[in-house]
N, C-alpha and C positions, 0 to 999 in steps of 0.2 A: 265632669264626672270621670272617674279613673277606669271606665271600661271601655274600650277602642276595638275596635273592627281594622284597624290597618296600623301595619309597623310606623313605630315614630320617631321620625326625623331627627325630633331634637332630643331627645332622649328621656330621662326620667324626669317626669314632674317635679321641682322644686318651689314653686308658687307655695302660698302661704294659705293661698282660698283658691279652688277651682267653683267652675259654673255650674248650672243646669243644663251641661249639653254634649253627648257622648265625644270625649277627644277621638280627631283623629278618624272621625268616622265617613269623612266623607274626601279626605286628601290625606297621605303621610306627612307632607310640609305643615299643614294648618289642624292644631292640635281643636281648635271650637272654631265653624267656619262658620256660623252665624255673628256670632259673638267677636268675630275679626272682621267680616265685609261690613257690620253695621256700622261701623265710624265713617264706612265714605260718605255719608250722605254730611257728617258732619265737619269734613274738610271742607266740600265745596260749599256748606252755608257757609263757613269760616271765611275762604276764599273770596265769595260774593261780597260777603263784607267788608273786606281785606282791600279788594277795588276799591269799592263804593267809596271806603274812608279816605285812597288815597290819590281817587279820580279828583273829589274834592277841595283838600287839602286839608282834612280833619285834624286837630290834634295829632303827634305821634303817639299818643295815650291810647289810642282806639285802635289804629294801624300792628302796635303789641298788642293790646287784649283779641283781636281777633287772629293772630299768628302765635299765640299763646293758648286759645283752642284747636289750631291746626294740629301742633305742637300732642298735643293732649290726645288728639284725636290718633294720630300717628302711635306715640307712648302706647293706647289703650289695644289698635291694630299688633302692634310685636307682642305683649301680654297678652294677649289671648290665643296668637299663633302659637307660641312658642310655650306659655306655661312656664317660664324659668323666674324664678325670683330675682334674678339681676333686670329682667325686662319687666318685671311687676314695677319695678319701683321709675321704671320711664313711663308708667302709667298714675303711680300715685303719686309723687311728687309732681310733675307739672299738675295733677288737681292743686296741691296746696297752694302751685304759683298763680296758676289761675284765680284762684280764691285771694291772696294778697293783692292781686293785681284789680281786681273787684269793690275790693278796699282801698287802695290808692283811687282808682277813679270818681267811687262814690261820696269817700272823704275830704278828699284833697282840696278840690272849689272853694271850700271855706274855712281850710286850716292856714294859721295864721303866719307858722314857720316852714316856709316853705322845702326846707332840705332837710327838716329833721323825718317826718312819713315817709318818702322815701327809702333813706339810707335805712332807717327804723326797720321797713318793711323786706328790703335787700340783706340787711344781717338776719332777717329771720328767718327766709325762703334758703339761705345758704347755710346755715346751722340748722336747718330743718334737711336739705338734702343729703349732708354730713352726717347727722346721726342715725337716718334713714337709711344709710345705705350702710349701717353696722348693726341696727338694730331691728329685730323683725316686730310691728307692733300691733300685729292683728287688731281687735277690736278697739282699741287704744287711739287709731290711725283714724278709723271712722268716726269717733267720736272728736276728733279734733277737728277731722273737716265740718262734722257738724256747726259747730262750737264759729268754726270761721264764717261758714255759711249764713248763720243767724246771728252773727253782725252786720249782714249786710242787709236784713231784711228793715230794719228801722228808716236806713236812709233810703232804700226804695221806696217804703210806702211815704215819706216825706215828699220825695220828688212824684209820686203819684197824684197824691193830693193835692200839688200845688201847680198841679198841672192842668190847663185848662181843657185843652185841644182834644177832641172825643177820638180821632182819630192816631194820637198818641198814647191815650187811655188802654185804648184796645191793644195796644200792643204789650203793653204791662198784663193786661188781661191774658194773653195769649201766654205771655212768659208763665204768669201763677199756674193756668191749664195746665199748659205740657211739661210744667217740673212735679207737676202733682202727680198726673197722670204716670210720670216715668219714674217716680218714688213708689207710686202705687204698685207698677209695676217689677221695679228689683226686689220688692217688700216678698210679694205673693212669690217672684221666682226662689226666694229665700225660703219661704215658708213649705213651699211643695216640692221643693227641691229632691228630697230623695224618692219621689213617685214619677216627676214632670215627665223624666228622661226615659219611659218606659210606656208616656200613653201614645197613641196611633199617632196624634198631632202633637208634637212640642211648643206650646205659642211660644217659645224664647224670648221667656221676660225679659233678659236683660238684654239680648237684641236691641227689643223692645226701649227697652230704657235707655242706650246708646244713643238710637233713631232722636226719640224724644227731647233727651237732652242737648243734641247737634241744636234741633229748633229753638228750644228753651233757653240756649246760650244766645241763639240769632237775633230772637226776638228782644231778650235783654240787652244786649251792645245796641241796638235800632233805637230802644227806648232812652236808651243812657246819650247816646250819640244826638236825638233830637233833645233833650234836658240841655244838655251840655252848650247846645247852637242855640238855644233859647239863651242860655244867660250870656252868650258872647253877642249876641243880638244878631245873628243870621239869618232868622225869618224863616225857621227849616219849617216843612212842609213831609208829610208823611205819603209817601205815593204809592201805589198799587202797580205792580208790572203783571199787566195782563188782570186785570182787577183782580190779582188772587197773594201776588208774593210783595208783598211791604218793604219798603228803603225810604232814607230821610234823603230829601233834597232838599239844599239850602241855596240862598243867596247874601253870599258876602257882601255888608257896604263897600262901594269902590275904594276908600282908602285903603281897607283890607287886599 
């Protein structure tokens, strides 16, 4: 929101969208401080991930999609500190990478020419962050990520359904919760938007849906990463640390 209680760092707002939450109002350097500190949680899921994939030796495919949520997560940290439309776009474009790179992993297992998805998918993330960084495409931008998004929903429920293991289930389970919940949530912070930033409590939707989506990414690379060790015949195994936070551990055949 364009009304501030303390002088600002970076100067005039040039983002394309501001949030639901007074710039500026609680540091001069961090123009929404909620809306900036909620991505830490979403690095270090990323992080945890990021290990686990390469304590193992997972795929380099998973080792990227979870340094491609880092990556995201960092983008969406400068964009909300800063409000500048050159840092909006280190927040929206790694989404669309993230989203192509969602599409490589879930397609790729049973596409047949192996270097055409890919390169396919690398000229589009790179003629997407090219024209992005010329064109400004407000609502245009969201309905594209939609659009990528719900390509990806077919081969999930694929690999849901073909999935036996109750305890892999549940983690697909977990993903559909927390992207719901945190759509629910940018929806309502969208829709209340011009009142939110004036009542005694701000719940900061999209805090909120920052926090949400860190998990909802976690949960989906766990679920994709156990799919994945299932068709390489690893024998992965869904574990609980501390019976609360979920990781795949596998056991490779010894030729492997």
């Amino acid at each position: 929101m364009g009304d501030t209680t303390a002088s600002s760092f970076w100067g005039p707002v040039t983002s394309t969208t501001e949030w639901c939450e007074k710039n500026y109002a609680r540091s001069s350097y961090i123009a929404e401080f909620y809306n900036t500190i909620s991505n830490v949680p979403c690095i270090i899921l990323a992080f945890v991930g990021l290990v686990n994939a390469l304590r193992q030796r997972f795929e380099k495919r998973f080792s990227i999609l979870h340094i491609s949520n880092m990556i995201l997560a960092i983008g969406s940290m400068l964009y909300h500190a800063t409000l500048q439309h050159v840092l909006q776009q280190s927040d929206e474009t790694p989404m669309v990478w993230e989203m192509l790179l969602y599409i490589y992993v879930l397609y790729s297992p049973d596409w047949h020419y192996r270097s055409t998805m890919p390169t396919f998918l690398f000229l589009y993330g790179a003629v997407f962050a090219i024209v992005h960084s010329q064109v400004r495409f407000g609502i245009g931008f969201k309905v594209h990520y939609i659009i990528l998004a719900l390509l990806c929903v077919p081969r999930m429920y694929k690999y849901y359904i073909y999935t036996k293991e109750g305890t892999a289930k549940r983690l697909a389970q977990f993903y559909v919760l927390t992207i719901s919940l945190a759509s629910l949530c940018w929806l309502l912070d969208r829709m209340f938007c011009d009142g939110v930033s004036d009542w005694l409590i701000n719940p900061q939707g999209h805090a909120l849906w920052h926090v949400l989506m860190g998990f909802s990414s976690y949960f989906a690379n766990t679920f994709l990463m156990f799919c994945r060790a299932q068709q390489l015949g690893w024998n992965p195994q869904v574990i609980y640390f501390l019976r609360f936070f979920p990781y795949v551990e596998i056991q490779k055949p010894k030729t492997q």
